[in-house]
C-alpha positions in Angstrom: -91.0 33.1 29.8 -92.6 32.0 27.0 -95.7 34.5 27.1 -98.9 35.4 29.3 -100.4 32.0 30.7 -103.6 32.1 28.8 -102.5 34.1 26.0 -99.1 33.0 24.2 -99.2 34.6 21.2 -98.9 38.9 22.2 -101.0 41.8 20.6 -99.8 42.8 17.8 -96.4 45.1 18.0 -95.5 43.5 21.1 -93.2 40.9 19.8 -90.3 42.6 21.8 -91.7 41.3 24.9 -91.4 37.6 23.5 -88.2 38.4 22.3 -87.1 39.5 25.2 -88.5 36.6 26.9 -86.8 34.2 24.5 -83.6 36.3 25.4 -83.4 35.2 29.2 -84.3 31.6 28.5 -81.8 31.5 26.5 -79.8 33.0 28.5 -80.3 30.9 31.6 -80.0 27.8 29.3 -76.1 29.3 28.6 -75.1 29.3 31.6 -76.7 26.5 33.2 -74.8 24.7 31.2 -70.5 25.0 31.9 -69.4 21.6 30.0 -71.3 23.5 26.8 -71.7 26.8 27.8 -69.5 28.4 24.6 -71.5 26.5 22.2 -74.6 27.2 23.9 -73.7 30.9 24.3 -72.3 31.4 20.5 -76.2 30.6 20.1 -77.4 33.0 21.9 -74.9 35.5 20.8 -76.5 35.0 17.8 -80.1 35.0 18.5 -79.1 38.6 20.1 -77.7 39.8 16.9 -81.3 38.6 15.0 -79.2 35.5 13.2 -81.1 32.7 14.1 -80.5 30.3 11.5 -77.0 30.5 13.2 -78.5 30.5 16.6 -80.1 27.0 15.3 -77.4 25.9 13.3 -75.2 26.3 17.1 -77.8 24.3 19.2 -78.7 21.6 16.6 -75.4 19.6 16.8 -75.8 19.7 20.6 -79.0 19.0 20.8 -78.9 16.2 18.6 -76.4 14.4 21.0 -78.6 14.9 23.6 -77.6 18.0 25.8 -80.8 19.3 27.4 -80.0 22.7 27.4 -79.4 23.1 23.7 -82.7 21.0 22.8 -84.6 23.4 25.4 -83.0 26.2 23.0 -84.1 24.6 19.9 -87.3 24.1 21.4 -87.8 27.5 21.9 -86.5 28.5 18.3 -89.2 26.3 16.8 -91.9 27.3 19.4 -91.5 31.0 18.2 -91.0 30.4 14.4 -87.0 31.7 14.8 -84.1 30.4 12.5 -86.9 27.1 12.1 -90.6 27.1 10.8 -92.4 27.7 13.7 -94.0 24.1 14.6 -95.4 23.3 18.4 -94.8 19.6 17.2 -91.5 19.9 17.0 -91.1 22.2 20.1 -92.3 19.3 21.8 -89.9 16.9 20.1 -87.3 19.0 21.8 -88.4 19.9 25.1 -89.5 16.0 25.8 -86.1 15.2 25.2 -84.8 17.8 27.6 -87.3 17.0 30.2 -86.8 13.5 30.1 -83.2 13.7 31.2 -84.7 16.0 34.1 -83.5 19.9 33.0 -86.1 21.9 34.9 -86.8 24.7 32.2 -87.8 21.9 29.9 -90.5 20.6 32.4 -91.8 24.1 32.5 -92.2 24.7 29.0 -93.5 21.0 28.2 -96.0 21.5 30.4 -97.5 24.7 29.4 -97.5 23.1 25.8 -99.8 20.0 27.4 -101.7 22.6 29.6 -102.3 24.7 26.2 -102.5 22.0 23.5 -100.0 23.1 21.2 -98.2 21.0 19.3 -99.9 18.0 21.6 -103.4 17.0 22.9 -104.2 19.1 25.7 -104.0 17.0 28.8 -104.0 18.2 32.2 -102.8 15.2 34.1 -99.6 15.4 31.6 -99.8 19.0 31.8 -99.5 18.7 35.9 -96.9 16.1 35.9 -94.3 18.6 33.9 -95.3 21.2 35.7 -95.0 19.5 38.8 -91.6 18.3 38.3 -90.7 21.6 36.8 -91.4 23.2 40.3 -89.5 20.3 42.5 -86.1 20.8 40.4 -86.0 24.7 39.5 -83.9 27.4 41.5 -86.4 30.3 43.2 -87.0 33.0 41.0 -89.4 34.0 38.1 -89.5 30.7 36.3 -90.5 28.7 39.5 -92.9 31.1 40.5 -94.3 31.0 37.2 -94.5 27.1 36.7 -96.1 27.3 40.6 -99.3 29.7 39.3 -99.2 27.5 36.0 -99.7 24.0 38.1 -101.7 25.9 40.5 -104.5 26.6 38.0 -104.1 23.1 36.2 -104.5 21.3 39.1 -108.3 23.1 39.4 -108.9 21.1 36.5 -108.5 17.8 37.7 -110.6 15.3 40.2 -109.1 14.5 43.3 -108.1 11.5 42.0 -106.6 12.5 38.9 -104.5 14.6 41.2 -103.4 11.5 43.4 -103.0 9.7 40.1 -100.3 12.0 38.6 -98.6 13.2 41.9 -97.9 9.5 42.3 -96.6 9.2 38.8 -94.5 12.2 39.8 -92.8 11.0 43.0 -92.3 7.4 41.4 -90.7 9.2 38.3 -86.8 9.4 37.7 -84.4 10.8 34.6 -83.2 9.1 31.5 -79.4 9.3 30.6 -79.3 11.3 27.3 -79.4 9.5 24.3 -77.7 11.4 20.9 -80.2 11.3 18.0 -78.6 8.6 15.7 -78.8 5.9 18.4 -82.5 6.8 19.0 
């Protein structure tokens, strides 16, 4: 999704593969998403033709009044420097906001940024938490598999009772309702 697990950033003349990457996110952001889809998709439409300012410039206004799968998008645009200065801080901004209201992919990718230390402390039991929830709310396929091997090799890294800690945490956790940027 967003790169090897322990090595985000590729070789150099690889960038395809993250581009690519970036691609299907986006892409199952778009059409996880029917009440916003066209807006959403007009993003990724141009992300694909290399406009991402105007990818950005799409997902910002949505994003900004809370709908997850645009803020996942912008987090992904500012994780990978495209259409914003690439910032992890920021990413995280976004994909908190996403994950809080419970969108899946968010959880993933907020994770990997705790698990990683980018653009936050590195913390496993935060790190285990997204992850974790990440794994109880996406569909099979690649990105559940992948945030399984991700929490899998996390959890190594915490004490049993770290572990009971944040599974608790987990089970007692629930969703925000969405709330748009100027009420914040």
């Amino acid at each position: 999704m967003i790169g090897h697990w322990v090595r985000v950033t590729p070789k150099r003349g690889t960038g395809r593969g993250l581009r690519k990457a970036f691609l299907a996110v986006c892409c199952v952001v778009a059409v996880s998403a029917p009440a916003t889809a066209a807006s959403v998709e007009s993003g990724v439409a141009a992300y694909e033709r290399g406009d991402y300012f105007r990818a950005v410039q799409q997902w910002r206004p949505l994003a900004e009044r809370g709908d997850p799968k645009a803020q996942t998008a912008l987090g992904l645009a500012y994780y990978h420097g495209q259409g914003v200065p690439q910032d992890y801080g920021e990413a995280v901004v976004w994909y908190r906001r996403a994950s809080e209201q419970g969108y899946a992919y968010a959880q993933g990718l907020l994770g990997y940024l705790y698990f990683q230390g980018q653009g936050v402390h590195q913390d496993y039991m935060d790190a285990y938490f997204w992850l974790n929830l990440a794994v109880a709310g996406l569909p099979p396929g690649r990105e559940r598999e992948l945030a399984i091997t991700r929490r899998g090799y996390v959890q190594t890294q915490l004490s049993p009772n770290e572990l009971h800690t944040v599974q608790e945490r987990a089970a007692q956790w629930r969703p925000a309702p969405a709330v748009p940027e100027d009420v914040q």
